[in-house]
C-alpha positions as CSV (number, residue, x, y, z in Angstrom):
1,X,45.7,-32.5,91.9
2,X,48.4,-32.1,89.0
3,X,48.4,-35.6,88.0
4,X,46.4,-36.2,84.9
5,X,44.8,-39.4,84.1
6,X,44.3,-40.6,79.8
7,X,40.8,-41.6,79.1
8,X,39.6,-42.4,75.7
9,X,35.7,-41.9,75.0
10,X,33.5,-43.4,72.5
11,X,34.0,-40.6,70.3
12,X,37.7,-41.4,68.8
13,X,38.2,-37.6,68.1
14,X,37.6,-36.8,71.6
15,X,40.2,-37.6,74.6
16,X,39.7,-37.3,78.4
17,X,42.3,-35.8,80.7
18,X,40.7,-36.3,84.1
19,X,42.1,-35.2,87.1
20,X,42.0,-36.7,90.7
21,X,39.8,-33.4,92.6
22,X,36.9,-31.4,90.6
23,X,37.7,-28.8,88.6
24,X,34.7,-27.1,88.1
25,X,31.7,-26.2,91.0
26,X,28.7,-28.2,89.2
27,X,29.2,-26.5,86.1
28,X,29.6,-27.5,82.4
29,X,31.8,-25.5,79.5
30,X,32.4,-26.0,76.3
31,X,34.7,-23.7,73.6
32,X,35.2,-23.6,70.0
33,X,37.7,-21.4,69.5
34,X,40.3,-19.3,71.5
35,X,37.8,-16.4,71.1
36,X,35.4,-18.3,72.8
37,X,37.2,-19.4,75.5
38,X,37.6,-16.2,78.0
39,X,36.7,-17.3,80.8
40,X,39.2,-20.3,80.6
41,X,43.2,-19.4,80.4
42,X,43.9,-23.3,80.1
43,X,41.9,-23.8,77.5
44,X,42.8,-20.7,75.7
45,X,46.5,-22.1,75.6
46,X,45.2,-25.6,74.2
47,X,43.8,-23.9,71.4
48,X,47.3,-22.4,70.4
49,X,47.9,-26.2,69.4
50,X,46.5,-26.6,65.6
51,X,45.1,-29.6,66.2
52,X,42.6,-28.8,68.9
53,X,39.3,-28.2,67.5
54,X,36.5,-28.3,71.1
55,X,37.9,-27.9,74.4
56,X,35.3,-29.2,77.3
57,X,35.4,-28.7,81.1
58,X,33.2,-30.4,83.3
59,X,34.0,-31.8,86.4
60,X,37.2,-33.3,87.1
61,X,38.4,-33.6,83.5
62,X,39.0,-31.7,80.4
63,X,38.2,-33.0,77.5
64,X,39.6,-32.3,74.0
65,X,38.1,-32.7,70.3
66,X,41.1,-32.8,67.8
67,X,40.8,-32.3,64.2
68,X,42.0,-35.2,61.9
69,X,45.5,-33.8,60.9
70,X,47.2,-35.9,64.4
71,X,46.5,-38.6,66.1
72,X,45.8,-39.1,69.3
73,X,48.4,-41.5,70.3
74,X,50.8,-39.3,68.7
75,X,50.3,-35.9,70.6
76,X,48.2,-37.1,73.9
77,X,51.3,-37.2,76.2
78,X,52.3,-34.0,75.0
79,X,49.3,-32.4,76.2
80,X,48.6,-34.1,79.3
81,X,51.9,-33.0,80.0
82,X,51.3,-29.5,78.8
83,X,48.1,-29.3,81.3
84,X,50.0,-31.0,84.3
85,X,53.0,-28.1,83.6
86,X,50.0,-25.1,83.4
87,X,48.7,-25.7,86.3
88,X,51.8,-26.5,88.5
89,X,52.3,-23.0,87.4
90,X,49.6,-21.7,89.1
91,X,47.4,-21.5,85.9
92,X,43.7,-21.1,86.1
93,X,41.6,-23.5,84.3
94,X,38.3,-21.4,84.8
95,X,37.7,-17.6,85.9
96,X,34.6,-17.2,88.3
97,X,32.7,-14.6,87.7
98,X,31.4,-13.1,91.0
99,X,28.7,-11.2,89.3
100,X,27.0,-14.6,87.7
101,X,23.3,-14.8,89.1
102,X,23.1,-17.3,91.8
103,X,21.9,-21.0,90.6
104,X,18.0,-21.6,90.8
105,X,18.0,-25.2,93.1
106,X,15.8,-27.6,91.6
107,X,15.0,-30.8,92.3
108,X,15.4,-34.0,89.8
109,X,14.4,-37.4,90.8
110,X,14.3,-40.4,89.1
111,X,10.5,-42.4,88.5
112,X,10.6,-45.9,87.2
113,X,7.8,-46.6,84.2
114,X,6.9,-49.8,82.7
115,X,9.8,-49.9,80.1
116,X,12.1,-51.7,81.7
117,X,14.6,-49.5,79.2
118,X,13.4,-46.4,80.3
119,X,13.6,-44.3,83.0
120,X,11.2,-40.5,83.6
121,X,13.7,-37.6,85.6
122,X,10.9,-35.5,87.0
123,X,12.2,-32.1,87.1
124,X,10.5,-29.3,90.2
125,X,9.8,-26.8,87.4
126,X,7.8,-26.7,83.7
127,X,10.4,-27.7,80.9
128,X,8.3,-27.6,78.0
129,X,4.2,-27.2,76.9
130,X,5.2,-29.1,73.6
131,X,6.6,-32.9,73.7
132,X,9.8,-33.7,71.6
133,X,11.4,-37.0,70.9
134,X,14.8,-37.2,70.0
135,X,16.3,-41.1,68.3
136,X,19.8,-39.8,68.1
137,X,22.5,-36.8,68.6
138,X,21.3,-35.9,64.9
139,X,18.2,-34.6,66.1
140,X,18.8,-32.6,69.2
141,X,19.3,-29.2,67.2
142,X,16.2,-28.5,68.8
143,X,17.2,-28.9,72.4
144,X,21.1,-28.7,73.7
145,X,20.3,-31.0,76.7
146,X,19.4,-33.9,74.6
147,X,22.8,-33.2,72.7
148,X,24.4,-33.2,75.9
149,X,22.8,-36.2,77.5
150,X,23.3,-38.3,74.3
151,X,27.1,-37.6,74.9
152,X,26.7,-40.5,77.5
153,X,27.4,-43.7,76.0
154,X,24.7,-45.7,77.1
155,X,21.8,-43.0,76.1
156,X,19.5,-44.8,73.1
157,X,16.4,-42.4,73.2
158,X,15.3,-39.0,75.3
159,X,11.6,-38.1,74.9
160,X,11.0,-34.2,76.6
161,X,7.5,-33.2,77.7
162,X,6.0,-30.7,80.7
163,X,8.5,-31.1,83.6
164,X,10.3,-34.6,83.0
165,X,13.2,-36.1,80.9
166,X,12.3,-40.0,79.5
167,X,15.8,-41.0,79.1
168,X,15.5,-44.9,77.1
169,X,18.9,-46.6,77.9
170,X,21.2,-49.2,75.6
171,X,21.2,-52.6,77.4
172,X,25.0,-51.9,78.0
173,X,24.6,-50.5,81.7
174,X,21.8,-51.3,84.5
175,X,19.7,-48.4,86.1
176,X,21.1,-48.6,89.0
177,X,24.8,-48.1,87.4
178,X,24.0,-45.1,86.1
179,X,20.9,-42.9,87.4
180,X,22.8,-40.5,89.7
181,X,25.2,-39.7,87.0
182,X,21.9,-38.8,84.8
183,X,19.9,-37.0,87.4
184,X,23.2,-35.3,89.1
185,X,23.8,-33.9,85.4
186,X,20.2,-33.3,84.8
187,X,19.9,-30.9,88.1
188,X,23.1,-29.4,87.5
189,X,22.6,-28.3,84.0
190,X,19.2,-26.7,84.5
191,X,20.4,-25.3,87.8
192,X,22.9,-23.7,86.0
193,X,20.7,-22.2,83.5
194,X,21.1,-24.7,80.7
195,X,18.8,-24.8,77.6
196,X,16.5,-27.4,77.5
197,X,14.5,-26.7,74.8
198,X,15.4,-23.9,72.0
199,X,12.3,-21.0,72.3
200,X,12.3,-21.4,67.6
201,X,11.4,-24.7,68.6
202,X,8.5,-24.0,70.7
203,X,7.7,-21.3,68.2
204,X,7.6,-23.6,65.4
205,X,5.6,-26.3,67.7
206,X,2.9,-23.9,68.5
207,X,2.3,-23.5,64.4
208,X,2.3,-26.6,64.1
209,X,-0.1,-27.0,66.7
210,X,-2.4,-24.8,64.9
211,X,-1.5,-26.7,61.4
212,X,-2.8,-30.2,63.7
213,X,-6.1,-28.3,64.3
214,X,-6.5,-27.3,61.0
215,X,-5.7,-31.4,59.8
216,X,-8.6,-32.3,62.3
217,X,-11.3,-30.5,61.0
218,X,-10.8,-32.3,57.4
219,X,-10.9,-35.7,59.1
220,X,-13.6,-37.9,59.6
221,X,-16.2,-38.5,61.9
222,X,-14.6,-41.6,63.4
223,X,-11.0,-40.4,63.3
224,X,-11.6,-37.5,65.3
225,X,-14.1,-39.2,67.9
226,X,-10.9,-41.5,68.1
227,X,-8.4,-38.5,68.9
228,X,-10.9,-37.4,71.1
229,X,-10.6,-40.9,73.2
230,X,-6.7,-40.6,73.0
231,X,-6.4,-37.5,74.5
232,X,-9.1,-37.9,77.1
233,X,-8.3,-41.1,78.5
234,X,-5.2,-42.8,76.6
235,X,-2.6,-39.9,76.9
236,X,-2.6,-38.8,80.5
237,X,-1.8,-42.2,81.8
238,X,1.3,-42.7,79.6
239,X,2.6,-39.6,80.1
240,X,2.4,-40.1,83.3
241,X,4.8,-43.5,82.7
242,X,7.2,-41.0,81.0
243,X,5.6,-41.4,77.2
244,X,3.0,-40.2,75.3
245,X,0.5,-41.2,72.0
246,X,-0.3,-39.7,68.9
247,X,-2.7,-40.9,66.5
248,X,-1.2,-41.6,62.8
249,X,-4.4,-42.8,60.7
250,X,-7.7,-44.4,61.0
251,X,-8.6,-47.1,57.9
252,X,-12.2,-47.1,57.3
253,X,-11.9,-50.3,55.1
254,X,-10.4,-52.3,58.0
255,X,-11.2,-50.6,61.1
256,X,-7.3,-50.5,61.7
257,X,-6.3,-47.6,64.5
258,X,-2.5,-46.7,63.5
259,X,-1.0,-44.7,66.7
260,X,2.7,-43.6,67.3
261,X,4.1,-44.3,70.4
262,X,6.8,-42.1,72.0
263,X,9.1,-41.8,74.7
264,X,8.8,-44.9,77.4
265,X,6.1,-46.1,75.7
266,X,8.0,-46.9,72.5
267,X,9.5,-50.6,72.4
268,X,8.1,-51.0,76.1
269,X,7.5,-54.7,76.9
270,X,3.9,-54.1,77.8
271,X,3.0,-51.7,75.3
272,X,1.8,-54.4,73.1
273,X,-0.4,-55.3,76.3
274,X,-1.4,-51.9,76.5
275,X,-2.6,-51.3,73.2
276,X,-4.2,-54.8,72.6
277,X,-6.3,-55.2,75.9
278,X,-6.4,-51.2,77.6
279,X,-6.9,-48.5,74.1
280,X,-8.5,-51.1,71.5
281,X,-11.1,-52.1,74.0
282,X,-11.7,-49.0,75.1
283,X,-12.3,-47.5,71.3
284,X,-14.3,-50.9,70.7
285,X,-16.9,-49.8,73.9
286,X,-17.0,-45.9,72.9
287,X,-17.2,-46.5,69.5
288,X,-19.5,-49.2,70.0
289,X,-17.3,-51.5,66.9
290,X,-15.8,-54.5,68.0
291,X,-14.5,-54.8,64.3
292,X,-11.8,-51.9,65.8
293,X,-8.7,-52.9,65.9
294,X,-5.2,-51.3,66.9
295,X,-1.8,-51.1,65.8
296,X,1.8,-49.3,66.6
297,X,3.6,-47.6,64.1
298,X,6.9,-47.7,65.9
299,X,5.6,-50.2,68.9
């Protein structure tokens, strides 16, 4: 159990010191300061080095974010030492708090979509009423799940609507590599009472809701007859493939249909299919205007 294995991470500020057993029961912490870090004697001791800026604990390893005055090569030892020789003492790495309310079990499984790239977690309870996409760590201020789940390396894209997670993967790693590691963290964090989705966010979605309504009224005919179609018929099938559609614009001049595709749907093999031969036919017959035609913004 002492015996602390080095593990570098694709972050170069941030070092792995794993150990052999799990150190934590299927939860997740993370401290900024010594202030912060309670709960945790082991990491309130890193923090009396001045070069440790975040301490995580998660499973069998600690991990530690340094600021730039070291390097890592020069001080790692030292500390995986220093963390071998706490707990040998008898140090505790995390306090458990008896009182803590007991987990809420979900359930999390994975559900394959036509983006080979992409894969849809289906979560056993309402996440969200308001869909969020998330390119990069950058973007997640909005949710601290996607931040989390962008921490794994091979994570391109996470798209977050009513009770699934579309994660969109780099080519890196196959599915099968990694989708208990994603849904294992998935249940885990929301069993633990994770954020998934910050309540200003859903605040600020819900005006914005109301400033999309306002936007329709001011559009014409056509344009809303074709968000009408979208949401209808177009949108509940691809969010049921882990994605989802918005319209962008309608040009009168050219009959050209600009939609934005999100989630699985976006850089999907088929979606090209999809919007050629399923959603531009299907305005052309509603609409009654074979002139129609259909284009991705992002596709």
């Amino acid at each position: 159990m002492n015996k602390v294995t080095i593990k570098e991470t694709q972050n170069p500020t941030i070092l792995k010191f794993e150990f052999q057993d799990f150190i934590t029961q299927n939860e997740s912490f993370e401290f900024k300061n010594i202030d912060d870090a309670k709960s945790s004697p082991l990491a309130q001791q890193l923090f009396y080095l001045p070069f440790v800026k975040t301490v995580y604990i998660s499973g069998n390893f600690i991990a530690i974010e340094k600021y730039s005055i070291v390097e890592w090569d020069d001080v790692k030892d030292a500390v995986s030492e220093q963390i071998e020789k706490f707990i040998a003492d008898g140090g505790i790495i995390i306090t458990v708090d008896e009182n803590k309310a007991k987990k809420q079990p979900v359930t999390v499984y994975g559900e394959t979509t036509p983006n080979p790239s992409a894969l849809k977690f289906v979560v056993s309870k309402m996440l969200t009423k308001n869909a969020i996409e998330f390119k990069n760590i950058d973007q997640t201020s909005a949710s601290p799940l996607a931040k989390e789940l962008f921490k794994f390396p091979y994570v391109k894209e996470i798209f977050i609507d009513e009770n699934y997670i579309s994660v969109t993967k780099y080519e890196i790693n196959d599915w099968q590599e990694i989708t208990l590691e994603l849904r294992s963290f998935i249940k885990q964090y929301i069993e633990n009472g994770g954020h998934v989705l910050d309540e200003n966010y859903i605040a600020t979605a819900i005006v914005a809701e109301d400033t999309k309504a306002a936007a329709f009224d001011n559009l014409d005919v056509t344009s809303q007859q074709i968000i009408n179609i979208l949401e209808e018929y177009v949108k509940p099938a691809v969010q049921a493939d882990g994605g989802n559609i918005a319209f962008e614009s309608y040009n009168e001049s050219d009959k050209t249909v600009k939609v934005i595709l999100q989630g699985a749907c976006s850089g999907c093999p088929s979606s090209t299919f999809t919007l050629k031969s399923g959603i531009e036919n299907m305005l052309k017959s509603m609409l009654n205007d074979e002139s129609i035609k259909v284009e991705a913004v992002n596709g």
